[in-house]
C-alpha positions in Angstrom: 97.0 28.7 -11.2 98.3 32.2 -11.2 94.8 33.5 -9.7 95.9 31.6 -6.3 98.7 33.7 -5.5 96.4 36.5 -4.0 94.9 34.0 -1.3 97.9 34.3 0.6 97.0 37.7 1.5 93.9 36.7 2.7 94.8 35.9 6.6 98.6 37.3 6.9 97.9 36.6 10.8 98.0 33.1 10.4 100.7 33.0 7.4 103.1 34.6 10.1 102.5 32.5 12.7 102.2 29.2 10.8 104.9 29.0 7.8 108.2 28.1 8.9 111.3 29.9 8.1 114.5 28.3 6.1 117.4 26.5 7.1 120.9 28.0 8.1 122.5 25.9 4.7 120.5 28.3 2.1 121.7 31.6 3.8 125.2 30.1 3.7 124.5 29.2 0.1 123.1 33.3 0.0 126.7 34.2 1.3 128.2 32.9 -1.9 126.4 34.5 -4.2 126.7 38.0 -3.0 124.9 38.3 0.3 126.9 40.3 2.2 127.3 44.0 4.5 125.9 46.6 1.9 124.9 44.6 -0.6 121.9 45.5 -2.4 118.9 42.4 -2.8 115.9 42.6 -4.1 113.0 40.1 -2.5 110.8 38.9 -4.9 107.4 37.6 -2.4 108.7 37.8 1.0 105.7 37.9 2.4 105.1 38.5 6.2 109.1 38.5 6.4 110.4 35.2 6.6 113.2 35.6 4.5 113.4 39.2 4.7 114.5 39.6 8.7 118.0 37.4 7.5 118.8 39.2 4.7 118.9 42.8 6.7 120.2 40.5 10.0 123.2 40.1 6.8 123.5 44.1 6.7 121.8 44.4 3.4 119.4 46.1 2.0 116.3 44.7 0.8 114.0 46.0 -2.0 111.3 43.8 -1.0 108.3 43.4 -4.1 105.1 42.2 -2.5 101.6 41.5 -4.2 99.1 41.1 -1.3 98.6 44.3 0.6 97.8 42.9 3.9 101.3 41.1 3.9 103.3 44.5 2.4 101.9 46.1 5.3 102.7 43.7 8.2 106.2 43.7 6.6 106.3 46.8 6.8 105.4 46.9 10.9 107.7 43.6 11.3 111.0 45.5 9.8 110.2 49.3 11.0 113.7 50.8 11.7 115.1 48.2 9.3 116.9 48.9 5.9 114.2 47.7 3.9 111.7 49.3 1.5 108.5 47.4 0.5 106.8 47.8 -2.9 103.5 46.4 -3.4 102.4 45.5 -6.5 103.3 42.6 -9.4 106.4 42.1 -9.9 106.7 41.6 -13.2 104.8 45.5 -14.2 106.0 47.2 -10.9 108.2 50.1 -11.2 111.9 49.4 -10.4 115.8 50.5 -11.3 117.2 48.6 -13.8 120.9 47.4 -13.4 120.9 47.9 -9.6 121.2 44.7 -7.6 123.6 42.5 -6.3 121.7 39.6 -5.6 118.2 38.5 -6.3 116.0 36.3 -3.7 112.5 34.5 -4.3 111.4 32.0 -1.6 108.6 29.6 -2.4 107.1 32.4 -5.0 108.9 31.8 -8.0 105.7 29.2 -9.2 103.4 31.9 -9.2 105.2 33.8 -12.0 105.4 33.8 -15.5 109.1 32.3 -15.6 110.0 33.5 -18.7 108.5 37.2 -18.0 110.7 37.0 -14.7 114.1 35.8 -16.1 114.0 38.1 -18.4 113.1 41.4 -16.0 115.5 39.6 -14.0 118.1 39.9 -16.0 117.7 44.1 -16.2 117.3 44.2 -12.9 120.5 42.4 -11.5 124.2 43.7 -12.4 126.5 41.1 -14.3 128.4 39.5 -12.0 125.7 39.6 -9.4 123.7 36.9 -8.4 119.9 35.5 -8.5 118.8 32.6 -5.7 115.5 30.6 -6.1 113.9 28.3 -3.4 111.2 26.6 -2.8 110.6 24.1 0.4 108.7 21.2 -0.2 106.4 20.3 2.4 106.6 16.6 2.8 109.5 14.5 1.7 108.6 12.6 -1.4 112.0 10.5 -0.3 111.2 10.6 3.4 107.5 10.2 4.2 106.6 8.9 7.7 104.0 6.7 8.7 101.7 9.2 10.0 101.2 10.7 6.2 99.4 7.7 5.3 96.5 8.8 7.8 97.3 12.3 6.5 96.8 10.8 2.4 93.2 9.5 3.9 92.0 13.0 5.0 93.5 14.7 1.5 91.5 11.6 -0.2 88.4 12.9 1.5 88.7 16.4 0.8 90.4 16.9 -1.8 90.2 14.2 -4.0 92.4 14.4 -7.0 94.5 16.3 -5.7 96.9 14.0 -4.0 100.9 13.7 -5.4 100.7 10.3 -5.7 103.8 7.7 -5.2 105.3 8.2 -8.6 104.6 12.1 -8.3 107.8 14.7 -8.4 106.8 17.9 -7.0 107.6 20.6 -9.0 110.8 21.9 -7.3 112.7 19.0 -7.4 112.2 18.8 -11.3 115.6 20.0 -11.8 115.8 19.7 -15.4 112.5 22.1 -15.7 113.5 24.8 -13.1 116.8 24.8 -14.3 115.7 25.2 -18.1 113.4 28.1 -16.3 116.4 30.1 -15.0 118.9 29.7 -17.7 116.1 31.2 -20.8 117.9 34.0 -22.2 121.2 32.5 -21.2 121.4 35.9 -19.1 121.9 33.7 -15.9 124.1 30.5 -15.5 125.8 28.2 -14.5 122.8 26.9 -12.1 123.7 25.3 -9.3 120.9 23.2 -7.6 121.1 21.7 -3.6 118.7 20.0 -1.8 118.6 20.9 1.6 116.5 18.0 3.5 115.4 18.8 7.4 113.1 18.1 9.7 110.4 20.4 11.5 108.2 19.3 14.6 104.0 19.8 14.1 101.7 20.2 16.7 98.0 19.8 16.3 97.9 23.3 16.0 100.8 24.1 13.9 100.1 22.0 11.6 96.3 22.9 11.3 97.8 26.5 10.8 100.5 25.5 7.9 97.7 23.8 6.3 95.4 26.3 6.3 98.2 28.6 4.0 97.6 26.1 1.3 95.9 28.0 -1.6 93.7 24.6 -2.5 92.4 24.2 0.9 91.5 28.0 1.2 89.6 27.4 -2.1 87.1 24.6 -0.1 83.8 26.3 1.4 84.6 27.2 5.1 83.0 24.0 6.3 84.7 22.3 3.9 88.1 23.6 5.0 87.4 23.3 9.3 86.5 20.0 8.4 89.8 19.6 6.3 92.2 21.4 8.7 90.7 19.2 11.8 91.3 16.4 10.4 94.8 17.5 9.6 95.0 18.4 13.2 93.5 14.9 14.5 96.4 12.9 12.7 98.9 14.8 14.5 97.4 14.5 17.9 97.1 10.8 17.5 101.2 10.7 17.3 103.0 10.0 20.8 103.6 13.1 22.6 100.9 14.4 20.1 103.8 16.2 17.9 104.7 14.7 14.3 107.8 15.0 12.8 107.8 16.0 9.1 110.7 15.7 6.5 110.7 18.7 4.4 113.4 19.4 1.8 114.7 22.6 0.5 115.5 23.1 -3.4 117.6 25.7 -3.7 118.6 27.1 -7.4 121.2 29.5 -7.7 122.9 31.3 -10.9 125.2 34.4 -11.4 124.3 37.0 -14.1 126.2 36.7 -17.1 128.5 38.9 -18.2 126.7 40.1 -21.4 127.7 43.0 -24.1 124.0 43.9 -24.5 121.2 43.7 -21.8 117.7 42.0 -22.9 114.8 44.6 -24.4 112.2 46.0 -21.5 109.4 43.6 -21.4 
């Protein structure tokens, strides 16, 4: 699973224009936990700048850790003139200051860590008192599915068979117990405080053909394979009225401060 985190870097043009952003609530939720004028945050995955353009709009600044060159460098020409340094490289081996953050963001990335590799780095990385946020946005409902996904299930069926969620399926994010168990290893962060934030975002044909197309699994069909795929995709939504689809998406949204501990956790 971890080798598909590179294909987002693969077409940063269309990951810009086609992934959306994050509701108001989880930047609210941000505010809380130590987002704020001056505050120092590190990024963990920010990609093309999604998350990144709030937290500086906030007046912090962001030590943003990317993997993908492509994307470090069109963050890098998205925030020019903005308090934010970009580091490419894995997050869990690049170079960094220990014991200097005041918050800690990773939006729809944490997955493609090792969790317990992360906590832990975490943990040296953000001062006690300071807090660590982890979101991921689910991109269809399992509690709110519209009609029109049932001609979307047909072209997944087609091709990607297998692959489906499946009615009894829980997505990964909104097993709380899991991500929770994730964040709290070490017992370096805690309390965790989980909210789902559920909201609604509007598709056109070619909207959704684009979000699609970020998927790491359909990038892995062969390119006839995937226009075949992403049409598809595209034909459902332009057989809604108005040829726009509404989708239900929901927001889990993890948050813990750093523990207060005598002793920090060994370099990994």
């Amino acid at each position: 699973m971890l080798s598909r985190r590179g294909s987002f870097d693969e077409d940063p043009d269309n990951y810009q224009a086609a992934r959306p952003g994050y509701p108001r609530r989880v930047y609210e939720v941000l505010a809380d936990c130590g987002l704020r004028p001056g505050a120092r945050v590190l990024e963990i995955g920010p990609g093309t700048g999604q998350v990144t353009r709030p937290l500086v709009d906030s007046g912090a600044s962001v030590l943003a850790v990317e993997l993908g060159g492509r994307l470090a460098a069109r963050l890098r020409t998205n925030l020019a003139g903005h308090d934010v340094t970009v580091v490419e490289g894995d997050f869990t081996t690049v170079a960094l200051p220990d014991d200097t953050f005041d918050l800690a963001v990773c939006a729809t990335a944490f997955h493609w860590l090792n969790a317990g590799a992360a906590v832990r780095r975490l943990a040296r990385l953000v001062r006690p008192g300071g807090g660590l946020a982890v979101w991921w946005t689910v991109f269809g409902d399992p509690d709110r599915s519209p009609p029109w996904r049932t001609e979307l299930d047909a072209v997944h069926r087609r091709w990607l068979p297998g692959q489906g969620r499946g009615p009894a399926g829980v997505p990964a994010p909104l097993r709380v117990a899991e991500r929770t168990a994730e964040l709290r290893a070490g017992d370096w962060f805690g309390p965790v405080q989980v909210e789902m934030i559920r909201w609604e975002h509007q598709l056109t044909p070619h909207g959704a053909r684009g979000l699609w197309g970020t998927f790491p699994n359909v990038r892995e069909l062969s390119t006839d394979q995937r226009e075949a795929f992403l049409d598809g995709v595209a034909e459902v939504v332009a057989r809604q009225p108005g040829a726009t689809a509404t989708d239900h998406y929901v927001t889990a949204l993890y948050t813990a401060p750093r523990r207060n501990h005598d002793a920090d956790p060994a370099s990994p």
